[in-house]
C-alpha positions as CSV (number, residue, x, y, z in Angstrom):
1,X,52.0,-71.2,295.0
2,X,51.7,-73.8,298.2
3,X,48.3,-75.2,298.9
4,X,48.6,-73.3,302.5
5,X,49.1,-70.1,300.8
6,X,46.3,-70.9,298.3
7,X,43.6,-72.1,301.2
8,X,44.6,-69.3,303.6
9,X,42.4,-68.1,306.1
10,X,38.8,-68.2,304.6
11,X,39.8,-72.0,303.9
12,X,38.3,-72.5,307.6
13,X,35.1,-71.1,306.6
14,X,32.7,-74.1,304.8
15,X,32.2,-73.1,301.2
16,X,28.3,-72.6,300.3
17,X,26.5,-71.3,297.3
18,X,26.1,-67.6,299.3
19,X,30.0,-66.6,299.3
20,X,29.9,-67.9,295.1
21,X,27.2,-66.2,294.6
22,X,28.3,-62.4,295.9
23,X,31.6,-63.1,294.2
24,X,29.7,-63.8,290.6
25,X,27.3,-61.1,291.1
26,X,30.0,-58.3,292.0
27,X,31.8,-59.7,288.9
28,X,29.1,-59.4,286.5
29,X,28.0,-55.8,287.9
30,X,31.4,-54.8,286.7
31,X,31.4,-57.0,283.5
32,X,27.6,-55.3,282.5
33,X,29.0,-51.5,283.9
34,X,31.2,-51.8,280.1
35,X,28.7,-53.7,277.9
36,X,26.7,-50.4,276.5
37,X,29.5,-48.7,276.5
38,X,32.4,-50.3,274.7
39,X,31.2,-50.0,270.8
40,X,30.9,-46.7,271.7
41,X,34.4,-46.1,272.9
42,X,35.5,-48.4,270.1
43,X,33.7,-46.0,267.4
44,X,35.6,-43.0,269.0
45,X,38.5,-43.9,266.9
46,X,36.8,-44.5,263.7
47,X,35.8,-42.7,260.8
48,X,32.5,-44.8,259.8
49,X,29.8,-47.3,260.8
50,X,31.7,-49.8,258.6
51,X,35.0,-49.1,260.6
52,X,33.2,-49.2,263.6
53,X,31.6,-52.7,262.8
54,X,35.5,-53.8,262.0
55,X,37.3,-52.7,264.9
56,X,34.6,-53.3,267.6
57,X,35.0,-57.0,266.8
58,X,38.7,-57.2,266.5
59,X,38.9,-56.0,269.6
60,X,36.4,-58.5,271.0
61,X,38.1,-61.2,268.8
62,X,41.5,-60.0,271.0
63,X,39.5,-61.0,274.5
64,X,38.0,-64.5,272.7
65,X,41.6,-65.7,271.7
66,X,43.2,-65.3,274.4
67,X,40.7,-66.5,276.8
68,X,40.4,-69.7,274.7
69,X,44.0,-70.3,275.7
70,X,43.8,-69.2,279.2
71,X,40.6,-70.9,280.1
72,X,41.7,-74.7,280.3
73,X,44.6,-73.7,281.8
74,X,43.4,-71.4,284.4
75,X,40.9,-74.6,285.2
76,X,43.4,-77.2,285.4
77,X,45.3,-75.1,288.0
78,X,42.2,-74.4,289.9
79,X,42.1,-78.4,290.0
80,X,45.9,-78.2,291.4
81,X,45.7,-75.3,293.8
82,X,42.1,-74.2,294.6
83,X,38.9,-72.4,292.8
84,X,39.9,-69.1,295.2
85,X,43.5,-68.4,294.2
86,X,42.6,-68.5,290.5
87,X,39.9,-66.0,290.6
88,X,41.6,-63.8,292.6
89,X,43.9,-63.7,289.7
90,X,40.9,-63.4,287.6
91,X,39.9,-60.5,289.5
92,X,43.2,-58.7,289.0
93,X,42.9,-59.0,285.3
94,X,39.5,-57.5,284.9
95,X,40.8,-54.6,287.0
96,X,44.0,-54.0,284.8
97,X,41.5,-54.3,281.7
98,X,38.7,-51.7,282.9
99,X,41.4,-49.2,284.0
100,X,43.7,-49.5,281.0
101,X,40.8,-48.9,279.2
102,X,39.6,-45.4,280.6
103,X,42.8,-44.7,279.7
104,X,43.2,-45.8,276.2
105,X,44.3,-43.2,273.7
106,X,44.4,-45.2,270.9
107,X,43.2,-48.5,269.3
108,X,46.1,-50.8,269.7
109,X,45.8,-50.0,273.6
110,X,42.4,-51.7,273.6
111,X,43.3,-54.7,271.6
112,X,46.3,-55.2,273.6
113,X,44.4,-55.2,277.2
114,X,41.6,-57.4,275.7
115,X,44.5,-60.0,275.5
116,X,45.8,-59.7,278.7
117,X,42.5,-59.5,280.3
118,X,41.5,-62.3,278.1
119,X,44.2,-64.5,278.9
120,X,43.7,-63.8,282.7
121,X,39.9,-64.1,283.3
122,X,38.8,-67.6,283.6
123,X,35.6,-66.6,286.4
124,X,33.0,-68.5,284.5
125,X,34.5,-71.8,284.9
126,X,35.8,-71.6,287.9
127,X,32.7,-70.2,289.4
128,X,31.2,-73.5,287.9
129,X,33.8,-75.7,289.0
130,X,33.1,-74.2,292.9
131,X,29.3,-75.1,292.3
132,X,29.9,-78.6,291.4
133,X,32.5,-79.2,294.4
134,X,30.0,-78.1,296.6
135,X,26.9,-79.5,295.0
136,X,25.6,-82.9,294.7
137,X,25.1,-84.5,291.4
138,X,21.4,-84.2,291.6
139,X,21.4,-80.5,293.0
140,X,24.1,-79.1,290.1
141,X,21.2,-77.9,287.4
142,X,18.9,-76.3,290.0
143,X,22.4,-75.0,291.2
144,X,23.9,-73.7,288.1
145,X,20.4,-71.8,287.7
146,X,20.9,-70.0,291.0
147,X,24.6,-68.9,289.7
148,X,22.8,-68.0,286.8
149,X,20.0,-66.2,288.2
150,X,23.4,-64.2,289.8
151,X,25.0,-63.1,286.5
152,X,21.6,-62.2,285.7
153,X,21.4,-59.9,288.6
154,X,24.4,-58.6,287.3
155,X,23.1,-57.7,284.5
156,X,19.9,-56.0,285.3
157,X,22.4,-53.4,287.9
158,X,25.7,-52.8,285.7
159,X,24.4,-52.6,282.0
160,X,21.4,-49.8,283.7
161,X,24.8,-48.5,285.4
162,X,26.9,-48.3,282.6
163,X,23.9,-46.6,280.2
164,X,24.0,-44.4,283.0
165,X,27.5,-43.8,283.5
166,X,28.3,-43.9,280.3
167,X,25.7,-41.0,279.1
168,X,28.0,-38.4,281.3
169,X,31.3,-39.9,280.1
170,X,32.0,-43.0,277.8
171,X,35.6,-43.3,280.3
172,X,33.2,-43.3,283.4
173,X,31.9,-46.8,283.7
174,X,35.4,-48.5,283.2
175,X,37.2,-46.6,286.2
176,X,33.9,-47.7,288.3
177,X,34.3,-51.1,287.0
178,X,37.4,-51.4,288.0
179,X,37.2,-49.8,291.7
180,X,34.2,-53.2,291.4
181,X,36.8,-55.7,290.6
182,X,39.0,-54.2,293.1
183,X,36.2,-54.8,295.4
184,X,35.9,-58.4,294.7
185,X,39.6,-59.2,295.0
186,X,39.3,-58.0,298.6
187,X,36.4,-59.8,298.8
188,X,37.7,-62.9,297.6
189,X,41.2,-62.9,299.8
190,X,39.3,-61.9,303.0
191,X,36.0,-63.3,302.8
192,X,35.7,-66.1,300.3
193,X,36.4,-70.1,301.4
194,X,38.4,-72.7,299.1
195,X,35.5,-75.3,297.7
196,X,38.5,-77.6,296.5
197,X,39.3,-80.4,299.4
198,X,43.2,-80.8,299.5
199,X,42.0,-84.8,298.4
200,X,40.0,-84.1,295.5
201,X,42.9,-82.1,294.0
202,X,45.2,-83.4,291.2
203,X,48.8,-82.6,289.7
204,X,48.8,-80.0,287.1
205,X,50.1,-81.1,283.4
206,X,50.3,-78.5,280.6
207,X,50.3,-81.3,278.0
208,X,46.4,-81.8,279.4
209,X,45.8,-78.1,279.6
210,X,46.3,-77.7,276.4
211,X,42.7,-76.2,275.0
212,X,43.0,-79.0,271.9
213,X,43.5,-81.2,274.4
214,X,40.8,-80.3,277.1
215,X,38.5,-80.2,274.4
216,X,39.1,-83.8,273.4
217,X,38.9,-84.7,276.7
218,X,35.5,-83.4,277.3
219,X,34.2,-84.7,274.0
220,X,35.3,-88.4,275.8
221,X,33.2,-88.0,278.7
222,X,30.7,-90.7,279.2
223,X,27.6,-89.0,278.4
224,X,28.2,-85.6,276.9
225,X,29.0,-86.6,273.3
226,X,27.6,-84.6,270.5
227,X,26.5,-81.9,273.5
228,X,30.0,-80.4,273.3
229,X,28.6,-79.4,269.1
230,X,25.2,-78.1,271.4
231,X,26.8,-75.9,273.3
232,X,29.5,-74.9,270.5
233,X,26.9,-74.0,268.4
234,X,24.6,-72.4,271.3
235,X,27.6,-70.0,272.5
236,X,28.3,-68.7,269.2
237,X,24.7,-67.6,268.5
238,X,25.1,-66.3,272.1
239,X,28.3,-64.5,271.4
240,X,27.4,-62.8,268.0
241,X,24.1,-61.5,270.2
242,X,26.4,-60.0,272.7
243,X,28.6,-58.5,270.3
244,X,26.4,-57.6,267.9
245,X,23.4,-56.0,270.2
246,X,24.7,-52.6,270.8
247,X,25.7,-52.1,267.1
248,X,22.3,-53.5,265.7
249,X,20.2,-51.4,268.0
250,X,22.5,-48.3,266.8
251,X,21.9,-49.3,263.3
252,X,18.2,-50.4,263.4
253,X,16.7,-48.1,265.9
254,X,19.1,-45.1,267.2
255,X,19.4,-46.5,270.6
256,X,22.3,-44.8,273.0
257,X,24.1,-46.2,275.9
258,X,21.0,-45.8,278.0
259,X,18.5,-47.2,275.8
260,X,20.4,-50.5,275.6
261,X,21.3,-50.6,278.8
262,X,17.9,-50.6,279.7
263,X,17.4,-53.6,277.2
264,X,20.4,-55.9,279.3
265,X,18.2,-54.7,282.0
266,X,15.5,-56.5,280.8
267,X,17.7,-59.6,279.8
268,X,18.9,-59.6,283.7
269,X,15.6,-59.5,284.7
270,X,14.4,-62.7,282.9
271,X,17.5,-64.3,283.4
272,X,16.9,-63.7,287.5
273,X,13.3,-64.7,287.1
274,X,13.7,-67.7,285.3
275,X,16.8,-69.6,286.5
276,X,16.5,-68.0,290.2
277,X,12.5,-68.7,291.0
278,X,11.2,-70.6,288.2
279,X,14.1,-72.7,287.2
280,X,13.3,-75.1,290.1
281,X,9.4,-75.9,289.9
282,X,10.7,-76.4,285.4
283,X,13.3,-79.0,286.8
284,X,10.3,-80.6,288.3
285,X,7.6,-80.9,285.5
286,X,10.5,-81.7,282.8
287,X,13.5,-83.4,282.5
288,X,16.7,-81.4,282.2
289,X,16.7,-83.1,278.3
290,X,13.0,-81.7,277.5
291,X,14.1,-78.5,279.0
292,X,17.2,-78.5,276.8
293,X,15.3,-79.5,274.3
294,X,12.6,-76.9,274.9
295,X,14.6,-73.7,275.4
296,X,16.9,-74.6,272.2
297,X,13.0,-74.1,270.2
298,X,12.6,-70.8,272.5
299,X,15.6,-69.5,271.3
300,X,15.1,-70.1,267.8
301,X,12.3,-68.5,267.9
302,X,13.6,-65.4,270.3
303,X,16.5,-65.0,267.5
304,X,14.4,-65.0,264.6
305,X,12.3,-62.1,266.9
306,X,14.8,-60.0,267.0
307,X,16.3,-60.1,264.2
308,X,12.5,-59.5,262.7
309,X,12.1,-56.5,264.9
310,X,10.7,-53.6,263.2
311,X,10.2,-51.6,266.2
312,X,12.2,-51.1,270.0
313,X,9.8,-52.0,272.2
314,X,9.8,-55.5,270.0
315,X,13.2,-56.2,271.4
316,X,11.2,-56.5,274.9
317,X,8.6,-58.2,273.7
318,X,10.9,-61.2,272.4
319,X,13.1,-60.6,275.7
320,X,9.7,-61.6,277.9
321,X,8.5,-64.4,275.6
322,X,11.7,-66.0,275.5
323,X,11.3,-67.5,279.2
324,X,12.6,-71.0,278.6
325,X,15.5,-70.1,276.8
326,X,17.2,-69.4,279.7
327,X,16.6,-72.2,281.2
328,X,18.5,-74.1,278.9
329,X,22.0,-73.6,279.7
330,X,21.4,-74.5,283.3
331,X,20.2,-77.4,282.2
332,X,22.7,-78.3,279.7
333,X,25.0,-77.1,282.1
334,X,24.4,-79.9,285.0
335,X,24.8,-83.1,282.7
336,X,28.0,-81.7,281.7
337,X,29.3,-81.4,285.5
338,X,27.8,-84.9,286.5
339,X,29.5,-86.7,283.5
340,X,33.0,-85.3,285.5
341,X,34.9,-86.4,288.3
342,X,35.5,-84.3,291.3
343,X,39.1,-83.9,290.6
344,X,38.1,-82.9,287.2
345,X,35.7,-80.6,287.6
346,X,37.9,-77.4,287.3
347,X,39.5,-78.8,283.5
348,X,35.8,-79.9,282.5
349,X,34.6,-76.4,283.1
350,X,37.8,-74.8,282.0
351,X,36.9,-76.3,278.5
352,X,33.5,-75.4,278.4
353,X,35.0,-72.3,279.0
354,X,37.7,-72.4,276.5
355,X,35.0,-73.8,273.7
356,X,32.4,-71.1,274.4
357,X,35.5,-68.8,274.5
358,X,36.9,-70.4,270.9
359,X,33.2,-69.1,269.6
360,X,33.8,-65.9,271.4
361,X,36.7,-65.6,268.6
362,X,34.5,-66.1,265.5
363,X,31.6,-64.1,266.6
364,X,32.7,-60.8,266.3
365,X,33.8,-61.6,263.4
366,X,31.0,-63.0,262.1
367,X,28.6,-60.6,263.6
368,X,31.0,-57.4,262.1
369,X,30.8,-58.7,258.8
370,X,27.3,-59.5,258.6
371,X,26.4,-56.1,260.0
372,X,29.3,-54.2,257.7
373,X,27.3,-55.6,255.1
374,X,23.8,-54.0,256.2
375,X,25.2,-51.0,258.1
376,X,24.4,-48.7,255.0
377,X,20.4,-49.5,255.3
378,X,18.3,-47.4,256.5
379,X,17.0,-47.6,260.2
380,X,13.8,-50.0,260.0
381,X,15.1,-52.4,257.6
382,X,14.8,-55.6,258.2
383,X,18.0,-56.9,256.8
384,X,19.8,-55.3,259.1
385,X,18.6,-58.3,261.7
386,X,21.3,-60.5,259.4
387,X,23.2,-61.1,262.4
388,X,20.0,-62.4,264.1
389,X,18.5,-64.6,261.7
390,X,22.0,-66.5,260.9
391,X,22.2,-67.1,265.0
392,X,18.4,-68.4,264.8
393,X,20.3,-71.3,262.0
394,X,22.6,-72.0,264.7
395,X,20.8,-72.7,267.2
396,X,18.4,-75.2,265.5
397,X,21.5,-76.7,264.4
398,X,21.8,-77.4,267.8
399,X,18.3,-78.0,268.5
400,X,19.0,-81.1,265.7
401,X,22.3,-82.1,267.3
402,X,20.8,-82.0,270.8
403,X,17.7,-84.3,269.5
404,X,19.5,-86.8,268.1
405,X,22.0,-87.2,270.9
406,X,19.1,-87.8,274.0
407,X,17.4,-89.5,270.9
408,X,20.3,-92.4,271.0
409,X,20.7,-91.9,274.5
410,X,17.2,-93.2,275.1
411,X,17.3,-96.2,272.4
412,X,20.8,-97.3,273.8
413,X,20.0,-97.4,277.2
414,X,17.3,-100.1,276.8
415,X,19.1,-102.2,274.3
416,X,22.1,-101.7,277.1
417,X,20.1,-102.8,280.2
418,X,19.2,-106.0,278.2
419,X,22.3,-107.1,277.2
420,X,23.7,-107.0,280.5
421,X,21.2,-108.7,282.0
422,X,21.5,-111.4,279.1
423,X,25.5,-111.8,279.8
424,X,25.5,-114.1,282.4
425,X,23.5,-116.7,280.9
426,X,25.8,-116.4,277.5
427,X,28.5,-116.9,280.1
428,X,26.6,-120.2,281.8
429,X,25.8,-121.9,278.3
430,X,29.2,-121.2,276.8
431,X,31.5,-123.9,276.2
């Protein structure tokens, strides 16, 4: 793969926030299109609610594992070769996953594309990476929110989609998905520029790759610190949401494909509404600490909500009242990319990646089990919200992490500022 191969003709183009944006947007359409209906497909092969709690989250644990070792890897070549080469080949392994898929006779076929998919889909990070080569240090937050006011917009058109889809055939939404990741390969090799200056690139090393080692790495940076625990803790509450929603609402209330996909409609919505119009004029009144610090509290709270939820139309309720919630990650999100380099910047957000990808493992897991263990209530109950109540704990665990790191951050800096400025006159008065 030569860099002149890699850059190719859209390499002339200047890369801008537009051309990111239409790739991550046609990515999540497709991504949402399968989220209402893969538990169902899943349960197709099983004989109970039990078995479908198990098998649903192997097979999400299958797309978690391997994307935690793909992710710092895919990153790190990004940093070698470009952002657009690897997410063209991110773009061929979502299409090989959603058609394989439709297909799928039996369990083992899903489990086994979930790897390969997983292994080859690293869009998240480098989507991030291309932000941050093209932003400034000061623009990243209100940046990231705009990229994430895009995967919101995904998700308000492809859950609604695939509830839609998926009501006339559960096999529908994945060959449509597909034909959508299709589209953004094309996309991508015709239309989309390289962000990645040949200068600001650096030699690939598998011994740095490595996701034990990119996590260390990121850990190290000046300035992140005890975030890395933030946003472990943050993604697995996240992750046992997403792979936990469709099941719960099944359990709890009797909702369908199209009932929850209008629920991820409503999660696009906010998610649009919040990091694309309001995240900007939040940036301005707070800090991006207080707003960590404030949507961490929202989503305790929204957590706690759901899992509380005796009634559907609950679920929206929380949904609207959890507004700065979504601001956080944005947030969270630009301090990380500032403590990097430029030529760094793919690996930093390849082990986000690969961390939020490491809780992707355990949260099926942990959401299955917690929900195998309720799945026998009756609809109503309110232990069936297990899931949601144990990702409330997380996330004030993070809440308590995140406090006490800008906490230190704030008493340091002071005490740091002083000693410098009393160095030189130790120096003068020292024999």
């Amino acid at each position: 793969m030569s860099d002149s191969a890699a850059a190719g003709l859209p390499a002339k183009r200047a890369a801008g926030m537009g051309f990111i944006m239409v790739t991550v947007l046609i990515d999540m359409i497709a991504i949402g299109l399968i989220i209402p209906v893969l538990p169902p497909l899943v349960g197709t092969f099983t004989g109970s609610q039990a078995d479908h709690a198990f098998w649903y989250g192997v097979v999400a644990f299958a797309f978690g594992f391997a994307n935690f070792l793909g992710s710092p890897i895919l990153g790190a070549l990004s940093d070698r070769y470009g952002r657009r080469p690897v997410l063209l080949i991110g773009f061929c392994g979502l299409a090989l996953s959603f058609f394989v898929t439709a297909m799928a006779t039996a369990l083992w076929m899903l489990i086994a594309v979930r790897l390969v998919s997983g292994a080859m889909q690293s869009n998240a990070a480098v989507a991030n990476a291309y932000v941050a080569d093209i932003s400034a240090p000061e623009e990243r937050a209100k940046r990231f929110g705009m990229l994430g006011a895009a995967f919101g917009l995904g998700f308000i058109l492809g859950p609604v989609m695939g509830g839609l889809l998926g009501a006339i055939n559960l096999h529908l939404p994945f060959v449509v998905a597909g034909c959508l990741a299709l589209t953004n390969w094309l996309y991508g090799f015709f239309v989309l520029p390289e962000s990645l200056k040949p200068e600001s690139r650096r030699p690939f090393s598998w011994r740095q790759a490595n996701p034990v080692a990119s996590l260390k790495k990121l850990a190290s940076l000046k300035g992140v610190g005890p975030l890395v625990y933030v946003i472990g803790l943050s993604a697995l509450a996240q992750f046992i949401l997403h792979s936990s929603w469709v099941l719960y609402t099944s359990f709890k209330f009797g909702w369908g494909p199209k009932e929850n996909g209008w629920s991820m409609f409503a999660v696009g919505v906010m998610s649009v509404l919040v990091q694309g119009f309001l995240l900007t004029k939040l940036l301005k009144v707070f800090s991006s600490e207080r707003l960590a610090m404030l949507g961490l509290i929202s989503s305790v709270l929204a957590f706690a909500g759901w899992g509380a939820a005796s009634e559907g139309w609950m679920m929206y309720a929380v949904i609207a009242c959890n507004l700065l919630g979504f601001a956080a990650s944005a947030a969270i999100q630009g301090m990380i990319s500032n403590a990097a380099d430029a030529k760094t910047q793919g690996q930093t957000m390849g082990a986000v990646a690969s961390l939020n990808s490491l809780m992707a493992v355990f949260a099926p897991v942990i959401g299955a089990g917690l929900l195998g263990l309720v799945s026998e209530l009756p609809k109503g109950d309110w232990r069936i919200g297990a899931p949601f109540y144990f990702c409330a704990l997380l996330q004030a665990c993070a809440l308590f992490f995140a406090w006490r790191h800008f906490h230190r951050v704030h008493v340091s800096g002071p005490a740091a500022a002083a000693n410098a400025a009393a160095a030189p006159s130790a120096s003068v008065t020292k024999p």
